[in-house]
N, C-alpha and C positions, 0 to 999 in steps of 0.2 A: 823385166828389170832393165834388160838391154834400150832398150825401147825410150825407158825414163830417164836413163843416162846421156841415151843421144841426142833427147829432146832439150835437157838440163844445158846440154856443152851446146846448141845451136843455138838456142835463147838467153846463154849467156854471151857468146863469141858477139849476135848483133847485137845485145848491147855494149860491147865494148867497141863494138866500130859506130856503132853511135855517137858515143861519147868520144872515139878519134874522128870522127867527122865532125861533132861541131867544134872542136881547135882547130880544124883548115883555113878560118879567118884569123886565123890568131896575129899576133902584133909579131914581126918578122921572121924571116928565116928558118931562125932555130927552130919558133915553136912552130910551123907547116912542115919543119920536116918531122918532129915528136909527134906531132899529131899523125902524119901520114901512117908514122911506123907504129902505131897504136892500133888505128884502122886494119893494117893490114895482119896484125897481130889480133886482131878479133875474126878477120874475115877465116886465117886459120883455124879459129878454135870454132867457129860456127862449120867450115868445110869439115873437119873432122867428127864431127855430131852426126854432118849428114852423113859421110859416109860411113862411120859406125852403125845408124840407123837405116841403112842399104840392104832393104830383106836381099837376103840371099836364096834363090829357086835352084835349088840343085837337082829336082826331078826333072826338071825340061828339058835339061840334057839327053837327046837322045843318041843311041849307041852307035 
């Protein structure tokens, strides 16, 4: 189940820096910097998938 939630939040975050990547052309200022902070508001919620999704090997530790 872990698995399918991580994968959900990773394939949702790039689409939303998707869609804050293509307002990067956008018509002035305001909307390159909305855009930007969109993108990197995706790029969080895809990092967080991954690393929710980050098997964790705790036998490999050795003593």
């Amino acid at each position: 189940m872990k698995d399918k939630i991580a994968f959900a939040l990773a394939a949702c975050g790039t689409g939303v820096f998707f869609l804050g990547a293509c307002g990067l052309s956008g018509e002035g200022q305001a909307g390159f910097v909305l855009a930007v902070k969109i993108a990197l508001i995706g790029l969080a919620i895809a990092g967080s998938g991954v690393i929710l999704g980050k098997p964790t090997n705790k036998k490999s530790v050795a003593p």
